[in-house]
MARLUM-983327 format. One line per field, with one value per residue (C-alpha): residue in three letters; x, z, y. Coordinates in nm, 2 decimals. Layout:
<rs>
rest ALA|...
c1 X|...
c3 Z|...
c2 Y|...
</rs>
This chain:
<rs>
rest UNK|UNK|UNK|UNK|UNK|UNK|UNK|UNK|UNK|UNK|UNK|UNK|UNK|UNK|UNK|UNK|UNK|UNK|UNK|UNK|UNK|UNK|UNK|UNK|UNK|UNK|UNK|UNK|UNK|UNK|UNK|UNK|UNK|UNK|UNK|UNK|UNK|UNK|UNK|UNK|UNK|UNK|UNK|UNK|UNK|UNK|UNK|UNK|UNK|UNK|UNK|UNK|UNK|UNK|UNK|UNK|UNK|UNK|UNK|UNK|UNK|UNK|UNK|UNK|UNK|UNK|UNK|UNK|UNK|UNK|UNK|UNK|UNK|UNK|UNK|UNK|UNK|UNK|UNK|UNK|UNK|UNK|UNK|UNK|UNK|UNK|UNK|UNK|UNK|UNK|UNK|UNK|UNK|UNK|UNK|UNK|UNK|UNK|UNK|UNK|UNK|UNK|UNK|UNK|UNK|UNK|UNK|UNK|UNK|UNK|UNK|UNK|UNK|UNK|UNK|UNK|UNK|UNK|UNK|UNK|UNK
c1 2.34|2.30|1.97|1.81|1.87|1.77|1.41|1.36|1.46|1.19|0.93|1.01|0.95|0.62|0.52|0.57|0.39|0.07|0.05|-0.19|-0.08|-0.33|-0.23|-0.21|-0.02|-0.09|-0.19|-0.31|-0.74|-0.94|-0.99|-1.37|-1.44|-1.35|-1.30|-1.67|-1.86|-1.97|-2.28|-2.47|-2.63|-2.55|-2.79|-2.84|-2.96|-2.68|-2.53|-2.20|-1.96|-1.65|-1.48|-1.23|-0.98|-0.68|-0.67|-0.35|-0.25|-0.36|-0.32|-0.59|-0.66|-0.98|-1.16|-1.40|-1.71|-1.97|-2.10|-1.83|-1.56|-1.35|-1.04|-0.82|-0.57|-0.39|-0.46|-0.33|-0.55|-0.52|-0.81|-1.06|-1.02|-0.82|-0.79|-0.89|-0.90|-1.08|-1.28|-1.23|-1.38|-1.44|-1.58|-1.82|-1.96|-1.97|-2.13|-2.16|-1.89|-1.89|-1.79|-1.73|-1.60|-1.53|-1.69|-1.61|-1.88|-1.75|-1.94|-1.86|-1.58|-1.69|-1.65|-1.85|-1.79|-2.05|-2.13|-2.30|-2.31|-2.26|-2.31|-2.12|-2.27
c3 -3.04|-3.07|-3.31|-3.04|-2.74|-2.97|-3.06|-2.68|-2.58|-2.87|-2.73|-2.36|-2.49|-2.67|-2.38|-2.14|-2.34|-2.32|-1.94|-1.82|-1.45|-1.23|-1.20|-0.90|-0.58|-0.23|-0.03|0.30|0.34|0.60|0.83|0.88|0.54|0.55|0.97|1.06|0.98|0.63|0.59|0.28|0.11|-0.25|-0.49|-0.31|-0.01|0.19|0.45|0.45|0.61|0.60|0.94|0.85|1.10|1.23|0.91|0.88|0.63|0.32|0.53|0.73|0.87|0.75|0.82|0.56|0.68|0.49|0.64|0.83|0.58|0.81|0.64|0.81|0.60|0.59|0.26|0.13|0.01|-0.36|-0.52|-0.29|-0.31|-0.21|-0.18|0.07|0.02|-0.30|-0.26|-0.39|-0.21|-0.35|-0.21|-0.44|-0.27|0.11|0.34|0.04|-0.14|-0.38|-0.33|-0.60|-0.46|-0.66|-0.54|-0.58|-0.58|-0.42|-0.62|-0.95|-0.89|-1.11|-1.01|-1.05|-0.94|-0.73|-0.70|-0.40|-0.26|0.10|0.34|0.63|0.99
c2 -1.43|-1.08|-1.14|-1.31|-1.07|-0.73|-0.97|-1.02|-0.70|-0.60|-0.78|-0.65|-0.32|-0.39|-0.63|-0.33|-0.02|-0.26|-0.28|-0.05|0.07|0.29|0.62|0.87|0.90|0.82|1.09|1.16|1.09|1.19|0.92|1.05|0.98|0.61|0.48|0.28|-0.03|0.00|-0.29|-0.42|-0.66|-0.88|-0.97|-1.29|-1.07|-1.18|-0.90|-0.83|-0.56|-0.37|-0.22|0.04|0.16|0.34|0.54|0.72|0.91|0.69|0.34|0.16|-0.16|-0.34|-0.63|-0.76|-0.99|-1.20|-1.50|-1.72|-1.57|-1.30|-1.17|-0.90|-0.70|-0.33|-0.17|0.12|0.38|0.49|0.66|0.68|0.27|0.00|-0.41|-0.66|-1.01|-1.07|-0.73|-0.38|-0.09|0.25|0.53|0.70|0.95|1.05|0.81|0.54|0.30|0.00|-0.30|-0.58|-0.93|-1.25|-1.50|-1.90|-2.12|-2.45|-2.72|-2.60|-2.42|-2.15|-1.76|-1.49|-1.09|-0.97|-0.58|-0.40|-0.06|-0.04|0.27|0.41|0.37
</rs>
């Protein structure tokens, strides 16, 4: 019995020293960095949007927008980035972000990421 808990607890160890987590703390942003309607386009030309608000210290409420998909969400900023829905925004420079969404297609069911810049208004 003992064999087989010291090869799991092996393999636990080795399992864990392969995850790769993101590094760095929270810490306060400023919310005039982030807070407005952020607007572009994918490659299929189709507008999209991302309203960020009540930025507090590194949390904010957004709502992401693209066609009739609306998803609302608090996110946690981390990196100059964070999560909503199945979107990740990063702020690359001032005034100007990228975005990258996976997008299902309905009919085949197949997924694709999708990459756009979008700019503060």
């Amino acid at each position: 019995m003992a064999d087989v808990l010291n090869i799991l607890a092996s393999n636990y160890r080795t399992v864990g020293e392969n995850v790769s987590l993101t590094t760095g703390k929270y810490v306060n942003v400023d919310p005039d960095v982030f807070e407005g309607t952020w607007s572009g386009k994918y490659a299929n030309q189709k507008p999209f949007s991302i309203t960020i608000s009540n930025v507090n210290g590194f949390r904010a409420k957004a709502k992401y927008q693209y066609g009739t998909t609306i998803k609302y969400q608090e996110v946690l900023i981390k990196n100059n980035g964070f999560r909503v829905g199945d979107s990740k925004f990063v702020l690359t420079k001032s005034g100007t972000a990228q975005v990258s969404t996976v997008m299902s297609d309905p009919a085949t069911g197949a997924s694709t990421l999708e990459t756009a810049y979008v700019h503060q208004r």
